[in-house]
N, C-alpha and C positions, 0 to 999 in steps of 0.2 A: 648549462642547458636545463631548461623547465623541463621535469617530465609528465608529470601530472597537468593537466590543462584541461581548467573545470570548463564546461559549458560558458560559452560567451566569453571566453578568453583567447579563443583562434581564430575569433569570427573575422571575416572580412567586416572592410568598409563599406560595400552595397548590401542595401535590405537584402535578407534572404540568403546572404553568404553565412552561412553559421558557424562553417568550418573551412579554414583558408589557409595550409599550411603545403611548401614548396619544401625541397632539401631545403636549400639560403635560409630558411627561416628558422629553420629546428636546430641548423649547424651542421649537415651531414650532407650525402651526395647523392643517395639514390631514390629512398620513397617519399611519396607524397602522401596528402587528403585532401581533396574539398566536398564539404557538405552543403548544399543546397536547397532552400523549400522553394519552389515553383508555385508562385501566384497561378489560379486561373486563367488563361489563355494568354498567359505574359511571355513571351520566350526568354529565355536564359541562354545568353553563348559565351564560348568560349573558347581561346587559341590553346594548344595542348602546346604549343613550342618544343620542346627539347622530350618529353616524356607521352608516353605510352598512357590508357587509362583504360578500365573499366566503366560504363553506366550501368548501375547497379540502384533501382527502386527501393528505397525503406519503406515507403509509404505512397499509393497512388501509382499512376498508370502513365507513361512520358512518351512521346513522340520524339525520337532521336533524326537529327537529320546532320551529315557531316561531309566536307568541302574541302581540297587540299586546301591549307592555307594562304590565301590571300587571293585564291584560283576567281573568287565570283562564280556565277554561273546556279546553273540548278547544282544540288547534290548530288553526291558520288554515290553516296545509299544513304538511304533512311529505313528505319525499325520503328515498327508501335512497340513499345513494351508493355505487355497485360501490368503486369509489378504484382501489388499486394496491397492489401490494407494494412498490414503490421510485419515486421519481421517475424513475429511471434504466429501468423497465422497461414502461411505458405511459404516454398522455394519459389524463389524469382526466376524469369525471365532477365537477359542481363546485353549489351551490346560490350564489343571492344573496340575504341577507337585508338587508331596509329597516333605518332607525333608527327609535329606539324600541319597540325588537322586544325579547321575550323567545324566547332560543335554547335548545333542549336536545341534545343529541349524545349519542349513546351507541353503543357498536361491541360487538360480540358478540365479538370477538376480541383487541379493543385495534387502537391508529389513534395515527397524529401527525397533527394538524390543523391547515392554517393560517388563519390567518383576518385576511387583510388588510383593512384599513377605510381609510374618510374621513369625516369629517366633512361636512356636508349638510345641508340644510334640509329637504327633503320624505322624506318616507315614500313607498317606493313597495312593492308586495307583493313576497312571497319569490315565487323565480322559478328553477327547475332548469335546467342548461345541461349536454345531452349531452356524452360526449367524442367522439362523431362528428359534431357539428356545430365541431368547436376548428378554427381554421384551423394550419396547421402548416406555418411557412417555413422556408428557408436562405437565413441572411443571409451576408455576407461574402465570401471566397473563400481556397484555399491556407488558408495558416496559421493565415487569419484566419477560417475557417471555422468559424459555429453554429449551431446549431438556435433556431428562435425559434417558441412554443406560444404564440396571442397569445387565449387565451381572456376575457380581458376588457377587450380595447380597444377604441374606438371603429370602427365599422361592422363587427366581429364579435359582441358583446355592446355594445347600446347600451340595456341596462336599468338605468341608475347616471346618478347628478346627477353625480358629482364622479371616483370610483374609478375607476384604471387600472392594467391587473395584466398582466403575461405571465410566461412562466418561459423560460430559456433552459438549453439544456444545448453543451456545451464541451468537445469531444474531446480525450484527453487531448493537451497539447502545444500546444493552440491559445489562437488570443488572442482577446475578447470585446469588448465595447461598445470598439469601435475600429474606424476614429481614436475618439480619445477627443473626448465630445462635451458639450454643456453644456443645460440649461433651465430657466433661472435669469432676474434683473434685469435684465441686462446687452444692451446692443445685440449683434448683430441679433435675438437668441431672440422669436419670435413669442409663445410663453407659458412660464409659470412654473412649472416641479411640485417639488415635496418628492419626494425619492425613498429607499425602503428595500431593501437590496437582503439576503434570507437565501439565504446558500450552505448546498449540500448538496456534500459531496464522497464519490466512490466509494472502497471501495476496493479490494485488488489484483482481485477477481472482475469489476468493472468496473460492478455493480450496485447491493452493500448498502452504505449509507453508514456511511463511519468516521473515524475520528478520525487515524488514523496518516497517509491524507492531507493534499494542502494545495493551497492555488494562492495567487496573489496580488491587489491590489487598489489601485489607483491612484487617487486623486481631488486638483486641484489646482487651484489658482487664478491668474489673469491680470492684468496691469496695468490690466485694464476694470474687473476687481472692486473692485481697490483704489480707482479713481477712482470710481467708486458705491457705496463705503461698507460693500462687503459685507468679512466677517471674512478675512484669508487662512487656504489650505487648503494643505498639503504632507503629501498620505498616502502612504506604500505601506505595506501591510497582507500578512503572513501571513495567509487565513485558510485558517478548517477547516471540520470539518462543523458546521453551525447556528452559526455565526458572522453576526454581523447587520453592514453597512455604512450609515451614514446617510448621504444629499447632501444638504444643506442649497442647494447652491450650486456653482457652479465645475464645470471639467471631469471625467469620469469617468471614466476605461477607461485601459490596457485592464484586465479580467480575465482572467488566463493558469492556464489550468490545466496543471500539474505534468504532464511525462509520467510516465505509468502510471498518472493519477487523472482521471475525467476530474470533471467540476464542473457541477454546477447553480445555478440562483441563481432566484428568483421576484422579479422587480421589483413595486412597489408604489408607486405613484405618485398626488398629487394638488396641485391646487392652484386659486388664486383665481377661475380664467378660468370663465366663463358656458358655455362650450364645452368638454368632457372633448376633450383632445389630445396627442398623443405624440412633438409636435416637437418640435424640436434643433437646435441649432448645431455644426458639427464645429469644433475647435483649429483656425483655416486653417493653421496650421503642419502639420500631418497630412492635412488633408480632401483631396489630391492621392489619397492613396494608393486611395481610391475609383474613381477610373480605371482602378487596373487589375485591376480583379476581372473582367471580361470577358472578358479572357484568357486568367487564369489559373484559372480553373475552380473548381467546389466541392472541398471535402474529402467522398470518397464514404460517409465515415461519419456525417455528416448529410443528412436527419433522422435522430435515434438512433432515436425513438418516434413510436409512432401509436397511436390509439387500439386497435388490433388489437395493439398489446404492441411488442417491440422488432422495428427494423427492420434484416433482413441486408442486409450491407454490397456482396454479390456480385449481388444482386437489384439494390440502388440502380443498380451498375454496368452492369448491362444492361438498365437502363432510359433512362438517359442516354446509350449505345450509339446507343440505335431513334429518338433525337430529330431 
């Protein structure tokens, strides 16, 4: 299995698929991606067949409208979603569509679209999720300081059999899913997810994603793997903007974004467990360093975004002040 997949290496065969990845394709069972740019008043559809998704705005404002599959007819519901101009510059507005849905999208202005899935049994109806209702954390501390938008995890969006989604954003210079941590086969991990991770990277304005950006990507494997069978893993990865990362297995993080860039990433996660869950195991070689976030404080430039747009850095400060 490829786990690194630079930009323009998952893209589908139709313009504007940029990101086209099924389980079948990566080699696994449960999560997906497709990434999509939406021409100007072009629609976009698509059959969800077997899996679950989110529509989820990077870019620009989408008109979701969705049809049990094969039904005809008017739609079942339709959502405008506001979106955003950049992941870098608000929390989105987001729809969930069931499987065996037929999906149409269409943006008046043009839209990047994501649209993480999983695989699932039940049909459940499409379902709109404010972005005033996204819970919006800070994980970490010091350097290791990030924003975490956890719009469709367990007990903030709990309308999905199997999908779990957040997005993180990663001031430039900082390090991400660290200590690096694992949820995978292996003892002690409570449950198991497939995980995809697409980065967005800013650049010098600190906003529109580009290319000339970078950050990096860690994921590796342990003597527990080897002795249950799983594949070994030794990544570090350049990536860029829309660069996709797959975990199959084994440790994660960190991801370090580059000073002067800072980094986004949307995680995408599923797996076997009868319970949608987002636990982990830390490296115990690393999980120390959890101790001492308490002392050392946030980094005042998370959260970057809130559903109200980006958030100043001088405000965060005098609010952590008056605590």
């Amino acid at each position: 299995m490829t786990l690194h997949l630079p930009f323009g290496s998952a893209a589908g065969t139709t313009p504007g698929d940029l990101v086209t990845l099924a389980p079948q394709d990566v080699g696994w069972e449960w999560s997906g991606l497709s990434v999509v740019r939406l021409e100007p008043g072009v629609p976009w559809s698509v059959t969800t067949g077997d899996a679950e998704a989110f529509v989820l705005p990077l870019t620009g404002s989408v008109r979701v409208e969705v049809t049990p599959a094969g039904a005809g007819g008017p739609p079942e519901a339709g959502f405008d979603l506001v979106g955003r101009a950049s992941v870098f510059e608000r929390v989105t507005d987001f729809a969930y569509v069931g499987r065996d849905s037929d999906v149409v999208l269409t943006s008046r202005r043009g839209a990047e679209v994501a649209l993480p899935s999983a695989r699932c049994s039940t049909r459940l109806e499409p379902r709109y999720g404010p972005a005033e209702g996204v819970p919006v954390e800070v994980r970490g501390a010091g350097t290791a300081s990030r924003q975490v938008t956890n719009f469709g995890v367990p007990g903030a969006w709990d309308h999905a059999e199997r999908l779990v989604c957040c997005e993180l954003i990663t001031p430039p210079g900082n390090w991400s899913s660290y200590p690096p941590h694992k949820h995978d086969a292996t003892r002690p991990c409570p449950t198991v997810n497939e995980e995809i991770y697409l980065y967005r990277i800013a650049g010098p304005d600190q906003v529109t994603p580009s290319r000339e950006g970078f950050g990096f990507h860690r994921t590796y494997t342990g003597p527990e793997h080897e002795a249950a069978g799983l594949a070994p893993i030794d990544l570090s990865a350049t990536v860029r903007d829309l660069d996709v990362v797959l975990v199959p297995h084994g440790y994660h993080g960190p991801s370090v974004a580059a000073p002067g860039y800072p980094m986004y990433y949307l995680n995408v996660l599923a797996g076997p467990a009868a319970q949608r869950s987002t636990a982990f195991c830390d490296d115990p070689a690393h999980a120390w360093l959890r101790g001492t976030w308490a002392a050392e404080g946030a980094d005042p430039r998370v959260p970057a975004t809130s559903a109200a747009g980006r958030v100043d850095v001088a405000s965060t400060l005098r609010e952590r002040s008056l605590r």
